[in-house]
Legacy VTK file of the C-alpha trace (Angstrom):
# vtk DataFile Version 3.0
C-alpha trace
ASCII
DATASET POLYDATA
POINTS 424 float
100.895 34.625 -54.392
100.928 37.823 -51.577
103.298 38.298 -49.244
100.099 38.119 -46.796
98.576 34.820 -48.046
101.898 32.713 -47.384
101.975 34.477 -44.098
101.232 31.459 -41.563
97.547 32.154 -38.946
98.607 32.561 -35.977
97.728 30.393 -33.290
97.159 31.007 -30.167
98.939 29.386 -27.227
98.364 28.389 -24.138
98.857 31.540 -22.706
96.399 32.906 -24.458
94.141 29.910 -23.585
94.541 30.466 -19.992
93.985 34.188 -19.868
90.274 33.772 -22.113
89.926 30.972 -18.947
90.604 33.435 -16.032
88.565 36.124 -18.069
85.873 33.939 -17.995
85.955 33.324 -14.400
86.576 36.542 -13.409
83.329 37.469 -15.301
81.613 34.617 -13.228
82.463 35.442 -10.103
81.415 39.116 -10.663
77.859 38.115 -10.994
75.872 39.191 -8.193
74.401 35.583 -7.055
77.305 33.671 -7.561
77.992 33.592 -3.775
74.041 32.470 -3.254
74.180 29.968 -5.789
77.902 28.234 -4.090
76.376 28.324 -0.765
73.317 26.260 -2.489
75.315 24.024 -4.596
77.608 23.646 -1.944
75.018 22.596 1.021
72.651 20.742 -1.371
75.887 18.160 -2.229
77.391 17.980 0.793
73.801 17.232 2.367
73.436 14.898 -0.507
76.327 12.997 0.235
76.106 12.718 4.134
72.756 10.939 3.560
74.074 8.379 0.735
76.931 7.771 3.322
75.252 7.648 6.618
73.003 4.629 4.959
76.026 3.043 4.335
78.517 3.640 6.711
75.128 2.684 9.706
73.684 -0.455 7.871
75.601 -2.568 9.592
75.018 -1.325 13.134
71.761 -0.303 12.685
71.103 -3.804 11.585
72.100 -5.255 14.791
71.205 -2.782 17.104
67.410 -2.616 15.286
66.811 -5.279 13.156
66.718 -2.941 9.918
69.622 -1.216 8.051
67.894 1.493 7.442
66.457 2.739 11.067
69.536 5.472 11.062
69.165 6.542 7.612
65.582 7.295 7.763
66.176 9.273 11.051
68.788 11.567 9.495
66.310 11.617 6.646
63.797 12.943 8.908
66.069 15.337 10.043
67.070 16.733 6.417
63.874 17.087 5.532
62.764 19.082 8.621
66.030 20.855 7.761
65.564 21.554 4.510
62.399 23.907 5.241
64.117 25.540 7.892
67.130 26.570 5.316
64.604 27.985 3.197
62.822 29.645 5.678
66.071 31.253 7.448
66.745 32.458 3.509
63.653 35.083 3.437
64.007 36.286 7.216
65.665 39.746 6.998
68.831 40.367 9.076
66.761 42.415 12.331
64.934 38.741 12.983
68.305 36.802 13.338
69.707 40.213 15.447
66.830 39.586 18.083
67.122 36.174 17.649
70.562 35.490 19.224
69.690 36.791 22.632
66.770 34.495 23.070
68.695 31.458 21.465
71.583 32.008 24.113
69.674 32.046 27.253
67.813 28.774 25.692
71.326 27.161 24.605
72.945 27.863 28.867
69.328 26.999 30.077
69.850 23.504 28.316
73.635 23.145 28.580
72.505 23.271 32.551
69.779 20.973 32.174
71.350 18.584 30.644
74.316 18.607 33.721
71.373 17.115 35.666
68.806 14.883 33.218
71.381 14.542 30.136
71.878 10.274 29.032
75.959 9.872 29.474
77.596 7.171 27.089
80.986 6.796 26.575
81.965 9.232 29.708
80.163 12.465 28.314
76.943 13.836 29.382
76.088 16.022 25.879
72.580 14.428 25.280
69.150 14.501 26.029
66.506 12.231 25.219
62.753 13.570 24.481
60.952 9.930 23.463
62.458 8.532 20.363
64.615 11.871 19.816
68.170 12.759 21.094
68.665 16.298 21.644
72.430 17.522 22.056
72.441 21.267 23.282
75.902 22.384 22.417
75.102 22.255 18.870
72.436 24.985 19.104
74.481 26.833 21.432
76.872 27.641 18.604
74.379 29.095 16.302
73.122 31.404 19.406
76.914 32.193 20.034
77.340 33.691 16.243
74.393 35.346 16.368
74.422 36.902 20.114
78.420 38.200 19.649
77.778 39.375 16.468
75.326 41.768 16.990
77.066 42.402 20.330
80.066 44.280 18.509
77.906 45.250 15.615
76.248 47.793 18.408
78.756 48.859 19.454
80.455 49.780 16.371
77.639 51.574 15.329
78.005 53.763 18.352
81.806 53.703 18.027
83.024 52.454 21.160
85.008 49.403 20.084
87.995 49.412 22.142
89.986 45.930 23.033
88.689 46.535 26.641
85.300 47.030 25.776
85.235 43.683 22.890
85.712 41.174 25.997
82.503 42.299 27.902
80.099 41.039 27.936
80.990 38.850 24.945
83.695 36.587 27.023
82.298 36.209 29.929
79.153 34.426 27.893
81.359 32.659 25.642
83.140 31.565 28.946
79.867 30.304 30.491
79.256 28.305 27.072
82.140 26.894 27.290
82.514 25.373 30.757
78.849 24.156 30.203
80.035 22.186 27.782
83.222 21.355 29.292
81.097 19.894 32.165
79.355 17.724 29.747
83.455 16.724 29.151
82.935 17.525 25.425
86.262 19.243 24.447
85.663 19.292 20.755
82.726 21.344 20.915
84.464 23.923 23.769
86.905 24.335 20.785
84.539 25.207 17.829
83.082 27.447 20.384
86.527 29.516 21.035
87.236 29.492 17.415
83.726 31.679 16.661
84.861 33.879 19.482
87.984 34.143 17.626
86.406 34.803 14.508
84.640 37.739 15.633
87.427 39.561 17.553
89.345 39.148 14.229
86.721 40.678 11.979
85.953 43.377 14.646
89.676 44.642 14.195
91.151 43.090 18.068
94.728 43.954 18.501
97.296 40.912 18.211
98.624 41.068 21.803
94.970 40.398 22.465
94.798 37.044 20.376
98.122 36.233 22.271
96.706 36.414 25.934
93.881 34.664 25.006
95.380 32.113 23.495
98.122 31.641 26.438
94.412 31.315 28.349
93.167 28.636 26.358
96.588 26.719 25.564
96.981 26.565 29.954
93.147 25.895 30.126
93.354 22.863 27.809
96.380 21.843 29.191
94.381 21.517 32.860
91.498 20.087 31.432
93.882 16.892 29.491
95.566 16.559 32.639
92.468 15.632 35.281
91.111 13.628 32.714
93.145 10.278 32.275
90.840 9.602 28.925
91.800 12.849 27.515
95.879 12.063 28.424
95.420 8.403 26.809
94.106 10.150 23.163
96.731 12.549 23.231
98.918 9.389 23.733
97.150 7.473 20.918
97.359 10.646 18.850
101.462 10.878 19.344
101.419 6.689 18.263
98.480 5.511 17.728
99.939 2.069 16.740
102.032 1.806 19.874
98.447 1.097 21.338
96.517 -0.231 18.728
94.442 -2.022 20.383
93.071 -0.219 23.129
93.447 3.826 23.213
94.881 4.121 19.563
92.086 1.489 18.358
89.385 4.046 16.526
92.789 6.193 14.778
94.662 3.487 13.773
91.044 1.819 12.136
89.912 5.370 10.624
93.824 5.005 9.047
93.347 1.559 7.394
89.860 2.798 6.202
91.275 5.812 4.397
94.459 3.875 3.561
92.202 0.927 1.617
90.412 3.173 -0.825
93.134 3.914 -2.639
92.579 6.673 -5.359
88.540 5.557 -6.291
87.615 3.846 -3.150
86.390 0.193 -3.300
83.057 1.374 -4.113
79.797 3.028 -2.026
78.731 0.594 0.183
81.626 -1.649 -0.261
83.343 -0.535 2.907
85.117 -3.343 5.282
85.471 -1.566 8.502
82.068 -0.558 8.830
81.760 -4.403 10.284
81.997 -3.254 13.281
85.825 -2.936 13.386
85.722 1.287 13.341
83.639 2.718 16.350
81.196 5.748 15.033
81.334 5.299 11.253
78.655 6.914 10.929
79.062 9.667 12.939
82.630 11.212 13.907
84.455 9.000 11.451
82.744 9.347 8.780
85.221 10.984 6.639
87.094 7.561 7.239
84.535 5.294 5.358
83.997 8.089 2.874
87.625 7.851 1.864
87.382 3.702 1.806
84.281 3.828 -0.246
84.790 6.864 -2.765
88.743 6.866 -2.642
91.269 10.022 -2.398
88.774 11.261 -5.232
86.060 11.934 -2.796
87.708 13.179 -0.176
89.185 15.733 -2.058
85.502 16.236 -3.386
84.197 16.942 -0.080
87.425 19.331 1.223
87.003 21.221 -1.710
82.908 21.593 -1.682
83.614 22.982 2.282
86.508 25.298 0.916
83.883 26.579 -1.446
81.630 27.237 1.047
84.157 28.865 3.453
85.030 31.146 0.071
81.137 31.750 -0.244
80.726 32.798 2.896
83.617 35.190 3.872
82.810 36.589 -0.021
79.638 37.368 1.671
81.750 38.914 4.824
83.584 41.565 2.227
80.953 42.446 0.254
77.916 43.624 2.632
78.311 47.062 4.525
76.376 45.777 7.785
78.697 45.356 10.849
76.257 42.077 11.796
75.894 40.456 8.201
79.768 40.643 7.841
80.785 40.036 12.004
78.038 36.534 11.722
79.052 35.614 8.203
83.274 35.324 8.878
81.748 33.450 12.557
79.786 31.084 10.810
82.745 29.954 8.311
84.894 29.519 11.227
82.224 27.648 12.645
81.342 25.359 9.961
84.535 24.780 7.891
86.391 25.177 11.003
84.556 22.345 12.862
84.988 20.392 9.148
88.736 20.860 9.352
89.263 19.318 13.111
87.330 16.717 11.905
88.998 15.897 8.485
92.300 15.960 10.579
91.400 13.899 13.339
90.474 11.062 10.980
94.093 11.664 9.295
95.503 11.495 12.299
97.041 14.838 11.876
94.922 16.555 15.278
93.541 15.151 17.916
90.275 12.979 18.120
87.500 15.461 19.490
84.388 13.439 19.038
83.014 15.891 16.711
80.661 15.678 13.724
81.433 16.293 10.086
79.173 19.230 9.451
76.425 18.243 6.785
77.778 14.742 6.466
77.672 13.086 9.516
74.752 11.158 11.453
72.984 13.482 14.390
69.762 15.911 13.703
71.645 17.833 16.323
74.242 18.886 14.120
72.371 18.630 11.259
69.691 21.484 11.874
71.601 23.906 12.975
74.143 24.200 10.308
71.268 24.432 7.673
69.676 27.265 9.737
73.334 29.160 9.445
73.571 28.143 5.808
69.804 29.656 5.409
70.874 32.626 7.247
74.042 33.107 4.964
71.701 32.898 2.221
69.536 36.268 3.463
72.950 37.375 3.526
74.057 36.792 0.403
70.818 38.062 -1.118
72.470 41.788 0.346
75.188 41.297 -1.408
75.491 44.864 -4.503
73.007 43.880 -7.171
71.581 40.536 -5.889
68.099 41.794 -4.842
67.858 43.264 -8.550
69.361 40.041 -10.010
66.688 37.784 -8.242
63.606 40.113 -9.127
64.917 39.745 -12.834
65.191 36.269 -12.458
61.337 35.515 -11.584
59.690 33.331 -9.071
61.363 30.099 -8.481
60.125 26.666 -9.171
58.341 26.437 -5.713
56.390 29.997 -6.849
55.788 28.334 -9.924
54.437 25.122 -8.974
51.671 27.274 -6.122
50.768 29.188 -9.273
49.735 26.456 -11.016
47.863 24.787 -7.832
46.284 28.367 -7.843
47.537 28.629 -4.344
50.138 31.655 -5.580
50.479 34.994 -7.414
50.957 34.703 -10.920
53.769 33.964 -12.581
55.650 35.909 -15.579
54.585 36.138 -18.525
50.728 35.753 -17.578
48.083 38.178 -17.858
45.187 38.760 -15.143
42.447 40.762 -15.801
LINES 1 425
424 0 1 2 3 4 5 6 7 8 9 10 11 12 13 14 15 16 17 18 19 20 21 22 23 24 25 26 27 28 29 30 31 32 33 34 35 36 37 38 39 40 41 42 43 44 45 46 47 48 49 50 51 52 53 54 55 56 57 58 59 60 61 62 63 64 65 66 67 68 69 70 71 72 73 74 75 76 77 78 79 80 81 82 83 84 85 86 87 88 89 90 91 92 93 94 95 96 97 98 99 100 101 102 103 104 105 106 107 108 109 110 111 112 113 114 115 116 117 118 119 120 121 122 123 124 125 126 127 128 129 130 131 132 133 134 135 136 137 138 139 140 141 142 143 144 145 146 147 148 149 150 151 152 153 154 155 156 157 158 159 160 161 162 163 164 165 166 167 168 169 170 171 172 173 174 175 176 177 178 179 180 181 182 183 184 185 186 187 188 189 190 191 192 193 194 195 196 197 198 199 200 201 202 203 204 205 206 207 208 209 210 211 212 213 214 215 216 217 218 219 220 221 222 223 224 225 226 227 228 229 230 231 232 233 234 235 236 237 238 239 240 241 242 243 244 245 246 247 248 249 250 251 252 253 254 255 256 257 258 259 260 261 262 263 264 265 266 267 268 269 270 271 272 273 274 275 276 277 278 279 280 281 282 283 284 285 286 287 288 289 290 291 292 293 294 295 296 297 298 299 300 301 302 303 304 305 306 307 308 309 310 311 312 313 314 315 316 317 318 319 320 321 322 323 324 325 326 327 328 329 330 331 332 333 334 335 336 337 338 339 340 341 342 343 344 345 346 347 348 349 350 351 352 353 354 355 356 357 358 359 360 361 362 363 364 365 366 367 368 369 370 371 372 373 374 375 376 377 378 379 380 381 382 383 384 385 386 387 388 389 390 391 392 393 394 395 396 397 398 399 400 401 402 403 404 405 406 407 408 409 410 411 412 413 414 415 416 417 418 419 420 421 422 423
């Protein structure tokens, strides 16, 4: 026998194994549409999974409040498919549409902040809502979209005509983010004022702002929240029930320490969708603000970590989007938009651990409110024009052919043709 044939194959280890893995997702995440297809994949389940758990987390509720479980559901139904559309549509606009757009949508967003200081419903001591017939309108959560879109093409123009200076990034851009702000503060909806300083943030960070500037205006808004807790004895009794939540339990620490047993009963699988026990009216807005809570009690530590990682995908997808375009606007509204989105998702996630403060506001995608809802898919329809800017993505899609809605006009005769078919 050879010297070669008793030599023993070699095998190869898990070293090996891991590079051919990383290989292969390097290759992946090279492609040109892999950013457009996360921010799909990532918005389609997320949007999938707020509706399956605003039926159930509202049944109960809705049942009482209208005689059918399902009155809530359909309405953020309604919304989603309104929504929907409006994602797709936001997808094909090009970028000069959503540059105009954020001048008109912040003089509309101030106009209704101000009208609803005078004709806004108030329930639980905020004013943050107005009602058109069967609707509910909330005008803060519009206002955010015109914020990203108004700043950013604020300091795009002005780094086009190279006067960004620190001096010259705070006007106009906080003085209208100021005006925002106390708007909302007026309406005594904190939660929102924050999301709103965090875009502002955002875009001072991606414009280049020196670091002694973050550290004034944070001293600002540390002293300005610190005024604001103090005249309001509501505000003083969460950050109480946020300290101890279970020295109170039954009055200001009541909705943490029931979002806590709700996430502490699911254990690692959850107790099953629909199977949840404090949706019986024991945890106030389960279908709303604590919906992560009844998410984790139904679906377990499994799901939870499903739905941080789907929103860490989509904050990946859309700064990806932020390095990889050359326009000052694409790449100043992209990085606003993930602090918008997955920033709002982490105050959220961490009031219901108990780990921030409750701020009353909405898990983006997931929770109950057309409010919410719409605008988030118009910013995840907007990232999608954006992504399609992205080197090699235009050339990608043409290759790819029309999609299935293309497709399915052809064959109504309502489209163009589609590949592979002759006209004469």
């Amino acid at each position: 026998m050879s010297a070669s044939a008793e030599e023993p194959r070699a095998v190869a280890g898990p070293g090996s194994w891991a590079r051919e893995q990383l290989g292969a997702l390097k290759e992946l995440l090279d492609k040109p549409l892999t950013t457009y297809y996360l921010i799909i994949m990532c918005s389609a389940l997320l949007l999938a999974l707020g509706l399956m758990m605003v039926l159930s987390a509202s049944s109960i509720e809705a049942l009482q409040k209208t005689g059918s479980p399902f009155s809530w559901f359909f309405k953020q139904s309604l919304s989603a498919a309104v929504g929907a559309p409006l994602m797709w549509g936001c997808s094909r606009l090009p970028v000069k549409f959503f540059r105009w757009a954020g001048y008109p949508m912040m003089a509309l967003s101030i106009l209704a902040l101000v009208m609803v200081l005078f004709i806004g419903s108030s329930e639980l001591g905020a004013q943050r809502w107005i009602y058109v017939g069967p609707f509910t309108i909330q005008p803060s959560e519009p206002a955010k979209l015109g914020l990203v879109l108004w700043g950013a093409d604020l300091l795009a123009r002005r780094a086009r005509l190279g006067r960004i200076e620190w001096r010259q990034m705070l006007i106009p851009l906080m003085p209208g983010t100021a005006i925002l702000a106390v708007m909302v503060m007026l309406g005594r909806d904190l939660g929102t004022t924050l999301v709103l300083f965090m875009i502002f943030l955002a875009l001072l960070w991606v414009v280049g702002a020196p670091v002694k500037l973050f550290g004034g205006i944070l001293s600002l808004a540390v002293l300005a929240a610190v005024i604001m807790i103090k005249v309001e004895p509501y505000r003083m009794a969460r950050i109480g029930a946020y300290l101890n939540p279970w020295a109170d339990a039954q009055n200001a620490g009541y909705q943490a320490v029931q979002g806590q047993i709700a996430m502490g009963s699911g254990g690692w699988f959850g107790l099953g969708l629909g199977a949840s026990r404090q949706k019986w009216s024991w945890l106030p807005h389960g279908e709303s603000d604590f919906i992560f809570a009844i998410l984790g009690e139904e679906l377990g530590l499994m799901g939870t970590l499903m739905v941080v990682a789907l929103f860490g995908l989509l904050g990946y997808a859309g700064l990806r989007v932020a390095v990889r375009v050359n326009d000052a606007f694409t790449r100043l509204a992209a990085a606003a938009m993930v602090a918008w989105i997955v920033g709002q998702a982490t105050v959220n996630m961490g009031a219901v651990l108990g780990v921030l403060p409750i701020t009353g506001i909405p898990l983006p995608l997931v929770s109950y409110g057309g409010s919410s809802l719409l605008p988030t898919l118009a910013a995840l329809g907007m990232l999608l024009s954006f992504a399609k800017r992205e080197p090699g993505a235009r050339e990608a899609l043409a290759a790819r052919g029309p999609g299935p809605a293309a497709r399915a006009l052809s064959w109504l005769g309502l489209g163009g043709t589609t590949r592979g078919r002759v006209t004469r």
